[in-house]
N, C-alpha and C positions, 0 to 999 in steps of 0.2 A: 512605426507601423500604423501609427493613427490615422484615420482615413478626414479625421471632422466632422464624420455624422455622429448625430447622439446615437448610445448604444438601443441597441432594441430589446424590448421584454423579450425573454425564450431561457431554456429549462435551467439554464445555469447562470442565470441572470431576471429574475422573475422582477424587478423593483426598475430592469433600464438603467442602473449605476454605471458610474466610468469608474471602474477599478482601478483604473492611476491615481482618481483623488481619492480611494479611497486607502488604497496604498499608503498615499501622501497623508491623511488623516490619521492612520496609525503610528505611521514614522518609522524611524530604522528600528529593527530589532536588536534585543541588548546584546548580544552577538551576533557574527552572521551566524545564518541557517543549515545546518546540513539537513538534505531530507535522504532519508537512510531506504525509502523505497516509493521509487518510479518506475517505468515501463516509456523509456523513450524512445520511438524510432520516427524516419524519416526527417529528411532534412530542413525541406522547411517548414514542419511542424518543429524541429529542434529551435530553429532560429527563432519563430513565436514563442516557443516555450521559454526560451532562455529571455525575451524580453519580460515575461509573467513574471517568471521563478528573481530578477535582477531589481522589479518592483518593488518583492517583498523580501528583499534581503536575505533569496539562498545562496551560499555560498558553489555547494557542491552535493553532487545530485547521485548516487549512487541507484542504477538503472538495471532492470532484468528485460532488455531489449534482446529481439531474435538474433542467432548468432551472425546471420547473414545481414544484419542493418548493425551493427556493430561497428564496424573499420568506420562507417560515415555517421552515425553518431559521434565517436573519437573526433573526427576529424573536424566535425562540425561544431561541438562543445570545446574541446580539449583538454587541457589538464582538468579542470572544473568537474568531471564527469568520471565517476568508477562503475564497474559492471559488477553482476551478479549473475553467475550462470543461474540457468534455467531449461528446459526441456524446448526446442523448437516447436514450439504450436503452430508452423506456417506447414510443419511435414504434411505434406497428404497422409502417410502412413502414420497415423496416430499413434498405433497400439507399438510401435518399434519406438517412438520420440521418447515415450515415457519407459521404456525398457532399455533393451541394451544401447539402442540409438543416443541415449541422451551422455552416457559415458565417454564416447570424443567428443563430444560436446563440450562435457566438464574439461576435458583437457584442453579444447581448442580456449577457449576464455580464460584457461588460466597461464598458458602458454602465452599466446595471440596477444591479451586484453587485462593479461594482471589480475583477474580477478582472485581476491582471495575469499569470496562465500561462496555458495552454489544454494540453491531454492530447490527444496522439498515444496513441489504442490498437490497438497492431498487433498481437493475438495470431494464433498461427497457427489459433485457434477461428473465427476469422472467415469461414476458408474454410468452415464448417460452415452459423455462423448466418446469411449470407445467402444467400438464394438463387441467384443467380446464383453462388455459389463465389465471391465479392470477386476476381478475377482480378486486377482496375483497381486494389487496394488494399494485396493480399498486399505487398508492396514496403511500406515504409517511405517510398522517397523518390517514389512515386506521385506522380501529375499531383496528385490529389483531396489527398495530405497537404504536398503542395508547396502547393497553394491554401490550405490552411488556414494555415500556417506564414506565407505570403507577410501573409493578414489580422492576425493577430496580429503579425508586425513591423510591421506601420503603425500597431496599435495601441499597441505599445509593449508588449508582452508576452514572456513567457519559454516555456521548453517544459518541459514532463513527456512522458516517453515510456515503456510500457509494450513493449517488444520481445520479450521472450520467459518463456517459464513453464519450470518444473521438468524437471529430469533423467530424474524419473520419471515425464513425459508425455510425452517424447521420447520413452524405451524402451519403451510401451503406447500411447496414443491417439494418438500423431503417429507411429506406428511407418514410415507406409509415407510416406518422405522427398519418391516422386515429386508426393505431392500437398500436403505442408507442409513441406518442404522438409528441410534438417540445422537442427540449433541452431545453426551458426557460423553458416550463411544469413543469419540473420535478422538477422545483424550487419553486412553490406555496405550493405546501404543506409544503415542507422545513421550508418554515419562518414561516407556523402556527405554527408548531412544536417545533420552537425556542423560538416563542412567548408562549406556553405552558408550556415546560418544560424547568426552568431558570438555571439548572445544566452545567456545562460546555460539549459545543458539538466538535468535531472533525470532518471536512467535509476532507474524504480520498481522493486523489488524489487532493490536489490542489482545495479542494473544487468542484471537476468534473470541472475544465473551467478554466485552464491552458493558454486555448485557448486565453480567453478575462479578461485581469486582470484589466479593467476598471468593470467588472460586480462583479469583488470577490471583486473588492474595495468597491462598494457599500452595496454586501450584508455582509461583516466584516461592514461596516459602522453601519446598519441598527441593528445589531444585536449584541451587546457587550460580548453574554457566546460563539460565533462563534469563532474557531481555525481549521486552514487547516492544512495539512499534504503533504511532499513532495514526498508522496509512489506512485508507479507505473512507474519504471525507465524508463522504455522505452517510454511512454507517455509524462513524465516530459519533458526528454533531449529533444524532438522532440519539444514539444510546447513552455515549455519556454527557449529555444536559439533560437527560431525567434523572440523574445523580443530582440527591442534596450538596450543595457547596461545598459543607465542612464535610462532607462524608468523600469526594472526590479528593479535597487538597490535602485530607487525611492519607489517603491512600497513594499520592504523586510522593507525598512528602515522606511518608515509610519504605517507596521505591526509587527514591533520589537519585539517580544512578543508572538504573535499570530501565528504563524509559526513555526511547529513542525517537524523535519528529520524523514522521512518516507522511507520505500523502495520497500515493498511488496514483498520481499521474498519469494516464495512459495519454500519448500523442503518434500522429499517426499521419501522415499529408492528406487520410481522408476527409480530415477535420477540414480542409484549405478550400471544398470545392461540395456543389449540388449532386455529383456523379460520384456513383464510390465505387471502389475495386474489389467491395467486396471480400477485400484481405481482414477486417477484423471487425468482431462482433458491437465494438463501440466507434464505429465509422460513424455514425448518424446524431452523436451527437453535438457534432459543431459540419458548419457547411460552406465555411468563408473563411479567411482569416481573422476575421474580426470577432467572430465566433469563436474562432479558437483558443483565440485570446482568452476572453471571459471564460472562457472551459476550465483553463488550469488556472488562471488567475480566481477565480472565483472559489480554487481548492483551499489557495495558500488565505486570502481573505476569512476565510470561514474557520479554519482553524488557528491564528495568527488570534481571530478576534475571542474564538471559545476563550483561549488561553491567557489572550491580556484585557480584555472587555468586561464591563458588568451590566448586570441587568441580565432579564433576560429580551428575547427579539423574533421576529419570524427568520429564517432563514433563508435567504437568497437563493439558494440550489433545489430546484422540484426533487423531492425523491416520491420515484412510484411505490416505494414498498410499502407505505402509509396505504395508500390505496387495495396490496395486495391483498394486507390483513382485514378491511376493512372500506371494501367500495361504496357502502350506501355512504359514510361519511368524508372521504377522500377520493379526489379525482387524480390523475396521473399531473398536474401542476402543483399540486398540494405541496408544502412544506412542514418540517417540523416546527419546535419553539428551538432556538439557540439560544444555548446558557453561556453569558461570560462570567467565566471562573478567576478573573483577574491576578494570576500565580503574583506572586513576590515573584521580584527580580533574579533572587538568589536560584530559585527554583528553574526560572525560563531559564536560565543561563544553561544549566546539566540538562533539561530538556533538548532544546534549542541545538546545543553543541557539545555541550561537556561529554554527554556519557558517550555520544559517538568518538573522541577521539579517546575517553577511559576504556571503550570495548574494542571498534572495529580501527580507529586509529594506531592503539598497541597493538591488536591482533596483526596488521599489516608492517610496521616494525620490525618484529620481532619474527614474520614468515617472508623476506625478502623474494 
């Protein structure tokens, strides 16, 4: 895909790097990769991503792509590639996607596409994008996420659950609690949930609370089918590298196992071109291929290097939530510091790959 131009500064790429030698600078990783949560669609955003994700030695990409970009996602990755249902977010009719709508959903992907998880997303954004305020929803253990959860144990399926977003959305856009509740909030219904259904769960992003790894410790404690996930690059780098070293490797190392390589990858053919379709809310942040490129490639670099790196460093990817919290001192290009936490080998290895085939590898096994 190389075109020969030097790469250009822009938000996912703030330094101009060619992320192939930077690739090449790390080297192969101690195992291949599995990343345990993407969002891939469109085809030839698939064929850039697949040269990104082949850079840094993922192996195989497990995806919560629309049902309807599904068959050509397959077709276009192939074996390389497993699904995760998810609610159709392209429905016009919102308040049905996330309600009874999403239930042939869950069947069509695990019929159709094999999927053995299904994705609970419970952000507190919800109360926004439906109309009716999602009243019936906001809960976690909701009649409608109780339904879904019920279909997928008959089908033999696992859970991913999205429960909460960033520290720095709490203190600005969720600022006013009566109507999205606290951030602990969002964690009661969680553990009824866990306590209901005994299948293995996946809590996406770091469990929501990156922020406080004395709380993920207790709630892994509390709850033995609990496994986190390290998706949400720009979220991650910023929270956990204000983590003291020995206090992070303390904590990978007490959940050796339970910690699965995530990145949240979103790709989209918006990414390939100036003109967007306006089909998704992160169209705009690549607008070439060459762009797109450095979009995802700049995920797996960033988190590749927290986890084999030292020192600490600026971080290549603009995040604007620095800014949110905090505009007299950050601008929407601003970056955090990146911590490399240099794991032992023995550790990247269950990160990397192990616990994905100890959790979701047995999981599929054993639910043919």
């Amino acid at each position: 895909m190389s075109t020969g131009e030097p790469a250009r500064v822009r938000a996912a790429n703030r330094f101009g790097w060619d992320y192939r030698d930077k690739a090449a600078e790390l080297g192969a990783p101690c195992v291949p990769v599995i990343d345990i949560h993407a969002h891939v669609h469109g085809v030839g955003a698939c064929r850039i991503y697949d040269q990104a994700r082949t850079c840094f030695g993922i192996e195989r990409t497990y995806t919560m792509s629309r049902v309807t970009d599904a068959a050509a996602v397959r077709d276009t990755l192939g074996p390389s590639v497993r699904f995760i249902a998810m609610p159709n977010f392209g429905d016009p009719d919102r308040a049905r996607a996330h309600r009874d709508g999403y239930l042939p959903v869950i069947e069509t992907f695990r019929r159709d596409f094999d999927a053995r998880m299904l994705k609970i997303w419970n952000s507190p954004r919800l109360r926004d994008i439906l109309p009716d305020g999602a009243t019936d929803l906001s809960e976690i253990d909701s009649p409608w996420r109780v339904k879904a959860c019920e279909l997928g144990q008959s089908l033999g399926m696992m859970f991913m659950v999205h429960v909460a977003d960033p520290d720095t959305w709490f203190s600005t856009k969720y600022a006013d609690a009566s109507r999205y509740g606290t951030k602990r909030a969002q964690y009661e219904g969680l553990e009824r949930m866990l306590d209901r259904f005994a299948a293995p769960w996946i809590a996406a992003h770091m469990g929501g609370w990156p922020e406080d790894i004395g709380f993920l410790d207790g709630l892994l404690t509390r709850h033995p089918n609990l496994h986190l996930d390290t998706s949400a690059t720009k979220w991650m780098v910023r929270e956990l590298s204000r983590h003291p070293a020995p206090e992070m490797l303390a904590f990978l190392w007490k959940w050796d196992g339970r910690i699965l390589f995530g990145s949240d990858i979103v790709t989209t053919d918006d990414h390939l071109q100036p003109v967007k379709s306006m089909g998704s809310p992160m169209s705009d942040l690549a607008q070439s291929p060459e762009e797109a490129f450095d979009l995802y490639a700049s995920r797996y670099w960033a988190l590749r290097w927290m986890f084999e790196g030292s020192g600490d460093a600026p971080s290549p990817i603009a995040d604007p939530d620095l800014m949110m919290v905090d505009p007299g001192r950050y601008d929407a290009n601003s970056a955090p510091n990146l911590r490399g936490f240099a794991l032992p080998e023995n550790l990247r290895r269950t990160l990397y790959r192990g616990a994905a085939e100890r959790v979701v590898f047995a999981w599929e096994r054993e639910h043919p």
